[in-house]
C-alpha positions as CSV (number, residue, x, y, z in Angstrom):
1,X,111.8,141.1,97.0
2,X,115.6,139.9,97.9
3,X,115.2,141.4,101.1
4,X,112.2,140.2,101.8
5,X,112.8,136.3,101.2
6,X,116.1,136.2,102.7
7,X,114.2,137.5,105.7
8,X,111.2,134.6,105.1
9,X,114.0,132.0,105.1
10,X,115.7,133.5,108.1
11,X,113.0,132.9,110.1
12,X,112.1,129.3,109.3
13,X,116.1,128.8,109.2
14,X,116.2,130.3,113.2
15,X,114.3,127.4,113.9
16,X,116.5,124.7,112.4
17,X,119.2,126.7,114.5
18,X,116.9,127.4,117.8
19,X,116.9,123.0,117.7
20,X,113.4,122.9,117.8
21,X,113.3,119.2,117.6
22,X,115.3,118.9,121.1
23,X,112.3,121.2,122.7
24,X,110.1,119.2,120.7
25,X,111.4,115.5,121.9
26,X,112.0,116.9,125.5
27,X,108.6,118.1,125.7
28,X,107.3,114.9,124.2
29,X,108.8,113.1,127.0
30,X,107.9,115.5,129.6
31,X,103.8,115.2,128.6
32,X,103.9,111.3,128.7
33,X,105.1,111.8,132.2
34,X,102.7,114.3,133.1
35,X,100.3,112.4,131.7
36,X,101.0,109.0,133.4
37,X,101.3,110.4,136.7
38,X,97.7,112.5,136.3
39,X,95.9,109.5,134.7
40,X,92.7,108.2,136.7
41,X,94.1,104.5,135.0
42,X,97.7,104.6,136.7
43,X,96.0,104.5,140.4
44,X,99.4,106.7,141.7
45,X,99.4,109.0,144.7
46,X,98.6,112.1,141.7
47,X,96.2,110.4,140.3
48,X,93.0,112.2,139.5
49,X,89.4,111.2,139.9
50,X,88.2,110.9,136.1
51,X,85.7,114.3,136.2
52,X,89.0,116.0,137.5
53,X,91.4,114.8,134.6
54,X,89.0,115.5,131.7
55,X,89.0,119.3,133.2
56,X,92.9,119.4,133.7
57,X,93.2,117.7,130.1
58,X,91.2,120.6,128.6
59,X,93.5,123.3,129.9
60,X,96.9,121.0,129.1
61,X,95.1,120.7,125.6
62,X,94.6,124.7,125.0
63,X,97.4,125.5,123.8
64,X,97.6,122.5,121.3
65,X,94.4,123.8,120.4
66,X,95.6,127.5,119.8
67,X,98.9,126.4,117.8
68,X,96.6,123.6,115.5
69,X,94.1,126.3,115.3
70,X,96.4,129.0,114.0
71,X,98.1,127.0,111.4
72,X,94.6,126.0,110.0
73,X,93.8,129.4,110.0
74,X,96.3,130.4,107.3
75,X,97.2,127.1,105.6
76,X,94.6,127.6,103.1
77,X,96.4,130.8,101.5
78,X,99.7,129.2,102.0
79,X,99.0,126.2,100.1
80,X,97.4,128.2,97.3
81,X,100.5,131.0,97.2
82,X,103.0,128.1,97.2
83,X,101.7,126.1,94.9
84,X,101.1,128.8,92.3
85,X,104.5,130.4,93.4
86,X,106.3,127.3,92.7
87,X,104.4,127.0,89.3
88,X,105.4,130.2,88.1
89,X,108.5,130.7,88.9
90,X,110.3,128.2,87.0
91,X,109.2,130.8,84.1
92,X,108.7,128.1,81.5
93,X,105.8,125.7,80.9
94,X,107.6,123.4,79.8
95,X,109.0,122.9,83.4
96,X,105.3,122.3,84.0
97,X,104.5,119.6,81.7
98,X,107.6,118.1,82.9
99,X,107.2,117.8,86.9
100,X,103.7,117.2,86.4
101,X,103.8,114.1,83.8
102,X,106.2,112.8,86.4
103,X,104.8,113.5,89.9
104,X,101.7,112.4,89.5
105,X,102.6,108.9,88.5
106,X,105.1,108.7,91.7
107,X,102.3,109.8,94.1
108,X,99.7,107.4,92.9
109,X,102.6,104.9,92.8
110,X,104.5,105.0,96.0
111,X,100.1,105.3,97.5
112,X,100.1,102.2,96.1
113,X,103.3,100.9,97.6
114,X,102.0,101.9,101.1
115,X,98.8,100.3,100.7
116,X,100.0,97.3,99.6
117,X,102.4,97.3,102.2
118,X,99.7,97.5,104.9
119,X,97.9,95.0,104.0
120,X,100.3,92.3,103.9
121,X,101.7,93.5,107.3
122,X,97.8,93.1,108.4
123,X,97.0,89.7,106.8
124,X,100.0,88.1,108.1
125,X,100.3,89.7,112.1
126,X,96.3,89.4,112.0
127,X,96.1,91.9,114.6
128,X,92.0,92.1,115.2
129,X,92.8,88.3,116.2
130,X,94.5,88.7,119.1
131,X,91.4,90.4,120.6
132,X,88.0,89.5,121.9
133,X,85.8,91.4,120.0
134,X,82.5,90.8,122.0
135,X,84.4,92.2,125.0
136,X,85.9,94.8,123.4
137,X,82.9,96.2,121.2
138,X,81.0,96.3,124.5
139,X,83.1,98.8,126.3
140,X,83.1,100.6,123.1
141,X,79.7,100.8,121.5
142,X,78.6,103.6,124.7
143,X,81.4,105.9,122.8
144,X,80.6,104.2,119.3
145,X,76.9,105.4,119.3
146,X,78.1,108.9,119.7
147,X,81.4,109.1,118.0
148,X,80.7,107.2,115.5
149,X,77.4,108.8,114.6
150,X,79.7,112.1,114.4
151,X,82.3,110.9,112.5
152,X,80.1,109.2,109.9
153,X,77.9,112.1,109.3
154,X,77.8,113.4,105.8
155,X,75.7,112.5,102.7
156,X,74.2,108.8,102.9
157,X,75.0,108.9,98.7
158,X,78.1,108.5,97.1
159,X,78.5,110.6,94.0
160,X,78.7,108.4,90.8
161,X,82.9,108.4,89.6
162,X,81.7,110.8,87.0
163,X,80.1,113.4,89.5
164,X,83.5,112.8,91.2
165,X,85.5,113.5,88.6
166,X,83.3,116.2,87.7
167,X,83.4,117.7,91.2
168,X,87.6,118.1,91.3
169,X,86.6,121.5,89.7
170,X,85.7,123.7,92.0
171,X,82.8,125.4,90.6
172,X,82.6,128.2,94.2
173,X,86.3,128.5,95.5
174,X,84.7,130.0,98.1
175,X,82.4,126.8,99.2
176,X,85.4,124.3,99.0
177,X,87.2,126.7,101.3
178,X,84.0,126.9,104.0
179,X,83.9,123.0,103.3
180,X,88.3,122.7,103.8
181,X,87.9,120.4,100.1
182,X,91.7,120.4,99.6
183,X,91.9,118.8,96.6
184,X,89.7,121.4,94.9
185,X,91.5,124.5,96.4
186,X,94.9,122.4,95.1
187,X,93.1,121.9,91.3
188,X,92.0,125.7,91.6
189,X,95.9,127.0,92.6
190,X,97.3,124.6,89.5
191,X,94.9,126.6,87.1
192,X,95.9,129.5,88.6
193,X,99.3,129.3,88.5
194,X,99.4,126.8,84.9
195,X,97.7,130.2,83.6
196,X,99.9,132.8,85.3
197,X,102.8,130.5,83.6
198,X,101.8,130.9,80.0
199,X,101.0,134.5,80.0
200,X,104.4,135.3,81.2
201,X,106.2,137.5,84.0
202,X,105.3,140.7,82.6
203,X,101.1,140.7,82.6
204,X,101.4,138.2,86.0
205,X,104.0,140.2,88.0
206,X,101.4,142.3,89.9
207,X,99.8,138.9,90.9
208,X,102.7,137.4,91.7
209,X,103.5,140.3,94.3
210,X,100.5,140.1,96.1
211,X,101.0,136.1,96.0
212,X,104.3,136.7,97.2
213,X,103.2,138.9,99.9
214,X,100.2,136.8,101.5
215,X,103.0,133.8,101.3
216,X,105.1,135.5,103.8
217,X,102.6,136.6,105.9
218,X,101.7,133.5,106.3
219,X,105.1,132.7,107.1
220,X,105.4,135.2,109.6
221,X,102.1,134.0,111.6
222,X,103.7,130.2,111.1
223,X,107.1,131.0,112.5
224,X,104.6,132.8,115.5
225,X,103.1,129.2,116.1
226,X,106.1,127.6,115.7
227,X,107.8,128.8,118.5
228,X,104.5,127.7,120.4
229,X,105.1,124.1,119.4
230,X,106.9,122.8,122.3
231,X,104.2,124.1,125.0
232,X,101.4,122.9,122.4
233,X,103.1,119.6,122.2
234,X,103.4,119.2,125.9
235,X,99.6,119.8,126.3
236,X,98.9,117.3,123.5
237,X,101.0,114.6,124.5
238,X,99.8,114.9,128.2
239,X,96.3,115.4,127.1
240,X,96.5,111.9,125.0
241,X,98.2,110.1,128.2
242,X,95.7,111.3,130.9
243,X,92.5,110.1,128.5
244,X,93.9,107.0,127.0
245,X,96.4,105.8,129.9
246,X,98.4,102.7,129.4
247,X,95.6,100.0,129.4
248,X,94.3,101.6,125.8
249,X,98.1,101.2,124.4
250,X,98.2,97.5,125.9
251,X,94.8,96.3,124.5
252,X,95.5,97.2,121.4
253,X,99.2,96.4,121.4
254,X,98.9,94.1,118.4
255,X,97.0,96.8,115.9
256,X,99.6,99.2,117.1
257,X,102.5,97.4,116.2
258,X,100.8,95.8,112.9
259,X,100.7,99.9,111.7
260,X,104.3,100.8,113.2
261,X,106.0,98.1,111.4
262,X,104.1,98.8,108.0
263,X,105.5,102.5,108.4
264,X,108.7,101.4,109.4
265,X,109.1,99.4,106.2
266,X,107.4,102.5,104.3
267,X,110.8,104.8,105.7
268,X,112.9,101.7,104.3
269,X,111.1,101.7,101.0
270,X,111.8,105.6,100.8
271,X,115.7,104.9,101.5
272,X,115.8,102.2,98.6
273,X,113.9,105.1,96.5
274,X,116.3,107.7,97.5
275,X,118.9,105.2,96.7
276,X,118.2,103.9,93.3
277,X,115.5,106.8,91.8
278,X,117.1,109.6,93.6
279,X,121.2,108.5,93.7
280,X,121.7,109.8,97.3
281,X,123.2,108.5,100.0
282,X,119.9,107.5,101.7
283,X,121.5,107.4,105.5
284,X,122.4,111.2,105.0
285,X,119.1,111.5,103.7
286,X,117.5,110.5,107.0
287,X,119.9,112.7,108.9
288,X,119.0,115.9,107.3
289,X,115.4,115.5,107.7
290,X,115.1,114.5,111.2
291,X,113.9,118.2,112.2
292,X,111.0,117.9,109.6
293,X,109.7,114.5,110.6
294,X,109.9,115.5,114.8
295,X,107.9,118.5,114.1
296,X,105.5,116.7,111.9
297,X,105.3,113.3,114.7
298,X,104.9,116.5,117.3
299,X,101.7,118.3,115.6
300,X,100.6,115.3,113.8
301,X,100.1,118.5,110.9
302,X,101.6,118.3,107.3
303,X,100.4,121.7,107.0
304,X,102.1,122.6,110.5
305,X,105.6,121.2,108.7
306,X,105.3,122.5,105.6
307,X,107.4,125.8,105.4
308,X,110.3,123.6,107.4
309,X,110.0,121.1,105.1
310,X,110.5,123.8,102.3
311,X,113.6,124.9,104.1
312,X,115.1,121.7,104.7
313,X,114.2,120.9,101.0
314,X,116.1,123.3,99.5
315,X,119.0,124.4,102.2
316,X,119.9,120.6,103.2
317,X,118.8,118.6,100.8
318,X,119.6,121.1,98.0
319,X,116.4,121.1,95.8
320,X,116.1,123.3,93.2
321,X,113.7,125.7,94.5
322,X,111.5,126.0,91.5
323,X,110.7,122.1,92.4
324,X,110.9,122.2,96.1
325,X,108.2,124.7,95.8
326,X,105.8,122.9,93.9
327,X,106.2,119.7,95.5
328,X,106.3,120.5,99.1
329,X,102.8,122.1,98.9
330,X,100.8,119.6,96.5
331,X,102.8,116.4,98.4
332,X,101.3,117.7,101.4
333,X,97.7,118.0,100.2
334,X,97.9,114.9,97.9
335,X,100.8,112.6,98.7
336,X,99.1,110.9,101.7
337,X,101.1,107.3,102.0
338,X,101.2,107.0,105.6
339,X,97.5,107.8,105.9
340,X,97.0,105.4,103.4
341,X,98.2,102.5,105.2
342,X,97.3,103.1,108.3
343,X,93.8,102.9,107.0
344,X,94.2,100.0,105.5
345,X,95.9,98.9,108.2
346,X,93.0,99.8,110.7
347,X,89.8,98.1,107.9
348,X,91.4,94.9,107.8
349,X,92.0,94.8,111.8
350,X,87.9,96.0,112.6
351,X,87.1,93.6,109.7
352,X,89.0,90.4,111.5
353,X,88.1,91.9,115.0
354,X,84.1,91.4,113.8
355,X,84.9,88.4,112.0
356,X,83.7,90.1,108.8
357,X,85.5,88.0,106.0
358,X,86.4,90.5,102.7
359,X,86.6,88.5,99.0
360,X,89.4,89.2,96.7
361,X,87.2,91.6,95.1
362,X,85.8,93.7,98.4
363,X,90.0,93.3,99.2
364,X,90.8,95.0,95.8
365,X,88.2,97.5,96.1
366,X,89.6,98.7,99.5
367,X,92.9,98.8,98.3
368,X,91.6,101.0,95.4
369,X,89.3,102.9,97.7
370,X,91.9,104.1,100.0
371,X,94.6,105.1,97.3
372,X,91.7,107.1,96.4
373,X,90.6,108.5,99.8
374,X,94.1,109.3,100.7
375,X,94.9,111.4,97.8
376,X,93.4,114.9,98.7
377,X,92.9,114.8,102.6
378,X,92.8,117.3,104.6
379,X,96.8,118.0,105.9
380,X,95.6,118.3,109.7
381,X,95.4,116.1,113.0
382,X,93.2,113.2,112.9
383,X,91.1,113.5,109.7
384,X,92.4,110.1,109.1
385,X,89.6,108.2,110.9
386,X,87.1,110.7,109.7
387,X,88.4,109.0,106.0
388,X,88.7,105.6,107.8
389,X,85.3,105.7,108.8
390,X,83.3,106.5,105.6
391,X,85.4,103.3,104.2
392,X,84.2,101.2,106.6
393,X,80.6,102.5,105.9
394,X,81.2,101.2,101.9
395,X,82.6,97.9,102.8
396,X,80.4,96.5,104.7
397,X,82.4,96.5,107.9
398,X,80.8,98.1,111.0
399,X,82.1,101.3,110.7
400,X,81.3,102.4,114.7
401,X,84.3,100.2,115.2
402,X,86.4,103.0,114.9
403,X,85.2,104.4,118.5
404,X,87.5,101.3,119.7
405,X,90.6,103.0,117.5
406,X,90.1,106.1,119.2
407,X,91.8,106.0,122.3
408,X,95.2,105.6,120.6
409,X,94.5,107.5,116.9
410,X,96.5,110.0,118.5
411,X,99.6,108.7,118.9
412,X,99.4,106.9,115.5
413,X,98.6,110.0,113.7
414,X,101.6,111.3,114.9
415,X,103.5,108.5,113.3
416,X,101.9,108.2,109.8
417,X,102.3,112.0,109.7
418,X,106.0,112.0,109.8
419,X,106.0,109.2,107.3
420,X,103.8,111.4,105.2
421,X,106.2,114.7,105.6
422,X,109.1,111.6,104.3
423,X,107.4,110.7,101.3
424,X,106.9,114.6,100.1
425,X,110.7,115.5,101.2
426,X,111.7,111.5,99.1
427,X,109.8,112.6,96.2
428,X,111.7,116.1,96.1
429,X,114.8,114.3,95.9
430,X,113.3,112.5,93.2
431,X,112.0,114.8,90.9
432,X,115.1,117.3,91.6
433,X,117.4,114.3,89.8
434,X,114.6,113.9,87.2
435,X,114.5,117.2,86.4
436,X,118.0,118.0,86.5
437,X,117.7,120.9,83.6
438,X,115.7,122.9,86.5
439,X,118.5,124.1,88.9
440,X,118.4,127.6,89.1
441,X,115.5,129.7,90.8
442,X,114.3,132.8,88.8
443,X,113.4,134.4,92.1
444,X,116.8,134.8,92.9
445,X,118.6,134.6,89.7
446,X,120.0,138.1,88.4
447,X,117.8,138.6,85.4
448,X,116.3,141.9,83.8
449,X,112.9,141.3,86.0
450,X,114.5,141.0,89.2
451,X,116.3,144.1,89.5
452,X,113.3,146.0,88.6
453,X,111.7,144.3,91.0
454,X,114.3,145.3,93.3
């Protein structure tokens, strides 16, 4: 089993070495190029007519497809062996009781923070103000009709909170897997692995092999995709550029920098929490998770960073692997704070851009709606104005306005995904000082189990 891990961390580790995030940042670069130079909006000598750039973007955008594609294919069995991996192999529930009465507080908390965050950045910048919204809703409402009809398809009902509550339980695994209902497949891996705790090593070993197994197969095909990343990134990046062009950044200039500088002063609020909660040295900190949060910015994935994350949790940052392992999974299911304000963010700018005027109660509920929302979405690219846009349809704000948010969701999904990797590797460091009695790993600590194992 030794053998086996040491090889699991080998590979993740050969990308840390490999620089990734230099292939990552050059092809970054390289795509917006591409992409400004294709665009039908630059009017260059390689520009393309507009029927001719939505066929190149297609190709450029395959292989973003294939790698996205991939790691949705076996995130769902990653998550669920990780978390109940990391359950079980601290080997004691009381190590359960303890992260959990802890990490759920700082997730709903530092959600919170982020929303609260956004929207005072919004209500003082004003960003839907700077805009006309006749001119812009007319350009958009051709897309609006369709997209937004898409996006905002669904049940017309909202479940009662007690159906909700109620519903958290995933009465078919299978359905919330065909329906991708993370927070279900996350409550159905904590049972799981809570159980497999109690009854001991002995009677969950076998488990725990297979578990272990399916973990680094999904690994393996990870570390595949991984190596894709670069080429998928390129596509992406030049597949945003050649549909969006420069005017879509420029229009909305104002919403863009309202949600950059609320996630910049998120990444300062996780330095002051590394600081004072965690007692690091929070400029080290940001130096040993730079690989983490360029491959998360690249893929706009949580999922897609995960297993990095997991190495840089416990071979940089030197997290007690029991905790880095339960963490790094559920923070990136549940612990959604970039999400979170950028959706906040993005209500209050289509609310000022309509002129729809929110009460301090329709302000509170949003605030409570989207700490709520953002817990339990989906880890993968742009679910966050799917989520955006079944607030909207509560609030009484018209919800097709996300069609005019579209044109640059990319580039900002990117962002609040490398803030969201942040806050799950910031809360690691967190609960690894909290939990200072949990140090050593009984996956890899001699022990009678382990060497029959062996």
């Amino acid at each position: 089993m030794n053998v086996r891990r040491n090889l699991r961390v080998r590979d993740i580790r050969g990308l840390i070495e490999s620089r990734l995030w230099a292939q990552i940042l050059v092809a970054m670069v390289a795509g917006v190029g591409i992409g400004l130079l294709l665009s039908p909006q630059t009017e260059g000598p390689l520009s393309l007519d507009p029927a001719a750039a939505e066929h190149l973007a297609e190709w450029l955008r395959l292989p973003g497809q294939i790698f996205l594609n991939v790691i949705q294919m076996v995130v769902i069995p990653l998550i669920i062996s990780s978390i109940i991996l990391g359950l079980t192999s601290a080997g004691d529930p009381a190590f359960l009781r303890k992260v959990g009465l802890r990490i759920a507080p700082y997730f709903i908390g530092t959600t919170t923070l982020a929303v609260l965050l956004g929207s005072a950045v919004a209500t003082l910048i004003k960003p839907g103000r700077y805009i006309d919204g006749e001119r812009f809703s007319d350009a958009a409402m051709t897309e609006a009709s369709e997209a937004g009809e898409a996006l905002l398809q669904g049940p017309s009902e909202m479940l009662s909170a007690p159906a909700q509550i109620a519903n958290l339980v995933p009465a078919n695994i299978d359905n919330a897997m065909l329906t991708g209902n993370m927070l279900q497949i996350v409550v159905y891996a904590l049972f799981i692995g809570v159980a497999m705790a109690i009854i001991g090593p002995d009677r969950s070993e076998p488990l725990s092999r297979l578990l272990q197994t399916v973990q680094e197969v999904a690994m393996k095909i990870i570390g595949w995709a991984m190596r894709l990343a670069p080429i998928a990134v390129l596509g992406l990046i030049s597949d945003f550029v050649i549909r969006a062009g420069v005017d879509a950044l420029v229009g909305l200039s104002a919403y863009i920098v309202s949600v950059l500088i609320g996630l910049a002063a998120l990444l300062a609020s996780y330095l002051v929490i590394v600081l004072v909660l965690g007692r690091r040295n929070p400029f080290a900190f940001a130096g040993k998770i730079i690989d983490a949060q360029l491959l998360a910015f690249s893929t706009s994935s949580s999922a897609a960073t995960m297993p990095l994350s997991l190495r840089v949790a416990e071979d940089r940052l030197k997290v007690s692997p029991p905790i880095a392992r339960f963490v790094i999974p559920l923070g990136a299911t549940v612990n959604m704070d970039g999400t979170a304000l950028y959706q906040v963010v993005a209500a209050l700018f289509i609310a000022q851009l309509f002129g729809v005027e929110l009460s301090i109660a329709q302000f509170a509920l949003l605030v409570i709606t989207v700490v709520g929302a953002s817990i339990g979405s989906p880890s993968t690219p742009g679910v966050g104005i799917i989520i955006l846009a079944t607030i909207l349809q509560g609030m009484g704000i018209p919800a097709a306005g996300v069609a005019i948010l579209l044109g640059v969701d990319r580039i900002l999904d990117m962002c609040r995904t490398a803030v969201n990797v942040t806050g799950d590797l910031t809360a690691c460091v967190v609960m690894n000082r909290w939990l200072e009695d949990v140090k050593e790993d009984p996956l890899t600590a001699p022990a009678p189990t382990e060497q029959t194992v062996s």
